[in-house]
Structure formats: structure tokens, C-alpha cells
Legacy VTK file of the C-alpha trace (Angstrom):
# vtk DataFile Version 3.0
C-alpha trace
ASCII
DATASET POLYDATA
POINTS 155 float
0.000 0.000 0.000
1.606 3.582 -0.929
1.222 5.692 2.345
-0.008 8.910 1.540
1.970 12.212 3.450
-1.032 13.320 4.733
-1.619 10.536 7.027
2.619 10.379 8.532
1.358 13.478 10.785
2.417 12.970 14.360
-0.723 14.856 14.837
-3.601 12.288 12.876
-3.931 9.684 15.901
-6.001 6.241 14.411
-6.654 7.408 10.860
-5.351 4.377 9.879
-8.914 2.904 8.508
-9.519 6.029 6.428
-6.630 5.876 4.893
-7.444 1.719 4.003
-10.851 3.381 3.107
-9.101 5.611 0.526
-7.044 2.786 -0.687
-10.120 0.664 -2.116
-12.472 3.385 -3.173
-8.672 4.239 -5.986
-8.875 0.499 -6.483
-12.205 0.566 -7.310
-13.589 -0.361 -10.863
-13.476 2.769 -13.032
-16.328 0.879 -15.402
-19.321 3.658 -15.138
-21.770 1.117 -15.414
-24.950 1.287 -14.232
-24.639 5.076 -13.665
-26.158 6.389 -10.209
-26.511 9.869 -8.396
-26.262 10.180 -4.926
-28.574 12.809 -3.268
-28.848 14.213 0.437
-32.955 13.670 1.335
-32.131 14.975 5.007
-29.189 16.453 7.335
-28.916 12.866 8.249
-30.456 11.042 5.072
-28.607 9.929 2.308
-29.931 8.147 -1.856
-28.294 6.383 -3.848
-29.420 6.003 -7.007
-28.607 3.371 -9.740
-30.061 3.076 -13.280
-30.835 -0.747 -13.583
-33.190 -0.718 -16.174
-34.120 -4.732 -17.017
-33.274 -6.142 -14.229
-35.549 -7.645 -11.734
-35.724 -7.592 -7.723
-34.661 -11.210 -8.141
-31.435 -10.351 -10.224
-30.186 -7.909 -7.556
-28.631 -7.961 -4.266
-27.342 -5.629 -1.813
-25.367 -5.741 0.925
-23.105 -4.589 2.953
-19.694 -5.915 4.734
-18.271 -3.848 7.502
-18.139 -0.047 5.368
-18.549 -1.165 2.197
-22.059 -1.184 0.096
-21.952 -3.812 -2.599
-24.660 -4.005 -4.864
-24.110 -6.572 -8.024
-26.476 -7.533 -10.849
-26.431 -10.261 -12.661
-29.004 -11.303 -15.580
-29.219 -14.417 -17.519
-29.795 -15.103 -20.851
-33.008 -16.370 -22.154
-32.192 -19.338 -24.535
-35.234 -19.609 -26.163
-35.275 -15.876 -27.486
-33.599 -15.210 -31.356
-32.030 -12.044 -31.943
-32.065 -10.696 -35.075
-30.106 -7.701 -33.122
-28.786 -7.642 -29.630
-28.012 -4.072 -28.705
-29.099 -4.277 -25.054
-26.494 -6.730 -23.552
-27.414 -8.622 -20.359
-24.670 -8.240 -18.214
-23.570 -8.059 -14.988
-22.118 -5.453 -12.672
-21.214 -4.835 -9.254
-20.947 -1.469 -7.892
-19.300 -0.987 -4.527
-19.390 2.380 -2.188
-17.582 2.984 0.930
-19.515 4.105 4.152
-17.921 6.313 6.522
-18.296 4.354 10.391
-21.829 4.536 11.544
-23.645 4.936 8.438
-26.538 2.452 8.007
-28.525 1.033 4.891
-31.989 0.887 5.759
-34.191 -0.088 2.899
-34.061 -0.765 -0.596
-36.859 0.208 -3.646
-36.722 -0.759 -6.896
-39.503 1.436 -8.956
-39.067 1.767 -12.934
-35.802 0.368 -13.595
-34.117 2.568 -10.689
-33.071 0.755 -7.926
-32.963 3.459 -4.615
-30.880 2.902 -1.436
-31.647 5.127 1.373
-28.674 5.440 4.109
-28.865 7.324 7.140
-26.100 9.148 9.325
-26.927 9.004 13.102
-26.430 12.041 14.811
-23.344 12.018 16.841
-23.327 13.124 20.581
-20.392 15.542 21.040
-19.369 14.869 24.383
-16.452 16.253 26.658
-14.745 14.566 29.331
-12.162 15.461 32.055
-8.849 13.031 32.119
-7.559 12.969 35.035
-4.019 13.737 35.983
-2.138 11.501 37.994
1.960 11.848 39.290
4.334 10.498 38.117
4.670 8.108 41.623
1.469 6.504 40.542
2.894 5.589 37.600
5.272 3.026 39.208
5.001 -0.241 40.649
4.272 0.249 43.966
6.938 -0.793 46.461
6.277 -2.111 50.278
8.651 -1.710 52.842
9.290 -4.912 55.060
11.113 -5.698 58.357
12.990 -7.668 58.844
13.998 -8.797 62.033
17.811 -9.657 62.186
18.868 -13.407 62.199
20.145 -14.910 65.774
24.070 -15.699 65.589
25.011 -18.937 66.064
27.644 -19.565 69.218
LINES 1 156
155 0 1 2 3 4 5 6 7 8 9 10 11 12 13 14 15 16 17 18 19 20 21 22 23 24 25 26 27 28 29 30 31 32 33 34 35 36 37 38 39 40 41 42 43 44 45 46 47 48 49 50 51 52 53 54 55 56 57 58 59 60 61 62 63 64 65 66 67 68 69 70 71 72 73 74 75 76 77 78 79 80 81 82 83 84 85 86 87 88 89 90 91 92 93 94 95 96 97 98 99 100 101 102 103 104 105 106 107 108 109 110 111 112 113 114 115 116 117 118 119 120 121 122 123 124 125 126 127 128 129 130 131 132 133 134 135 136 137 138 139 140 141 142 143 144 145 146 147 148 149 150 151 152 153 154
């Protein structure tokens, strides 16, 4: 994996996953099929989009795997049809987006040959807490301090 600069700052503390994050979404197919938009419904609400015209509910599946939203199509070909021209290929796809952490899928809606996924971004408490200082004494093991009582000399 090439380390980008931007993430060797002594100063960006567990970025570590964005930075994988960043790494698959360049890796990612550059094939721009189907096309899709992505809207914002909400402040929290999220669409995306794709143009699957032909395909059926049963040809398509979603899901998602830790970040990532995979959906993939896949149509078969009727054998009994003849073409006489074939300009409208079935074929398969699967289209992949990366979520940021604690964005959730919750439904799905095919409706004239556009399939829409609607995400949602929970609203995040921001929340302040003291840390506590301790010395550095209570960093240390702690030691005890034992007596011991001298041994008698043998005559």
C-alpha cells in the first residue's frame, strides 16, 4: 500500500482505517456502469441512485460488509429468445461504495428500472470529558517496605 503524506502526521492519531478506506475506493472499478446519483434527502439522510433498467428484484442484491455497500447484478440469458439484433447486452455489474463508520442502509426500492438505497447518518453526541491527571509516583510499581527482624548468631 503507498502511504499517503497526509496521514505520517504525528498529529492524525487512528486514521489508519480512512486511509485503508481511501485505498479501495482508488482500487475501485473505473467501469461507469450502471450510472447512479447520490442525493442528500435529510441532514442525516442519504440516496443512492442506480439506473438498472431490465433487471428484476430477483437479479439484484445488496449488501453490505463492515463499510462497504456492494450491490451486483447479474441477468441471464433467455435461450429460447432469437435475436435478429442484440443491442441491449445482459450483463452483470457490481458497484461498490464505501460508508464512513456509523452509516446504516436501511431499505431498498426498486420502482421503474431505478433501484434506490436510502442510508442514514446518526447524529453524533459531542461529548467532553475530564482526564484525570495523575503523578508520576502513581505511575510506578508500587513498592512495600518490610522488616525484617535480624537473624540470631550462632555460638
Amino acid at each position: 500500500m503507498t502511504r499517503m503524506p497526509l496521514f505520517n502526521s504525528p498529529f492524525l492519531l487512528g486514521f489508519d482505517q480512512l486511509e485503508r478506506a481511501l485505498d479501495r475506493v482508488s482500487k475501485a472499478s473505473a467501469d461507469g456502469y450502471p450510472p447512479y446519483n447520490i442525493e442528500q434527502m435529510d441532514d442525516d439522510a442519504i440516496r443512492i441512485t442506480l439506473a438498472v433498467a431490465g433487471f428484476t428484484r430477483e437479479e439484484l442484491n445488496v449488501t453490505v460488509e463492515d463499510t462497504q455497500l456492494a450491490v451486483r447484478g447479474r441477468q441471464l440469458d433467455d435461450e429460447d429468445r432469437v435475436y435478429l439484433h442484440r443491442g441491449i447486452a445482459a450483463r452483470q455489474f457490481q458497484r461498490s461504495f464505501v460508508m464512513a463508520d456509523g452509516i446504516e442502509v436501511v431499505g431498498a426500492e426498486l420502482d421503474n428500472g431505478l433501484l434506490h438505497i436510502d442510508l442514514v447518518r446518526p447524529t453524533v453526541e459531542i461529548r467532553a470529558r475530564t482526564i484525570e491527571i495523575r503523578s508520576g509516583a502513581a505511575r510506578g510499581p508500587r513498592l512495600k517496605t518490610i522488616d525484617v527482624e535480624p537473624e540470631e548468631k550462632a555460638s
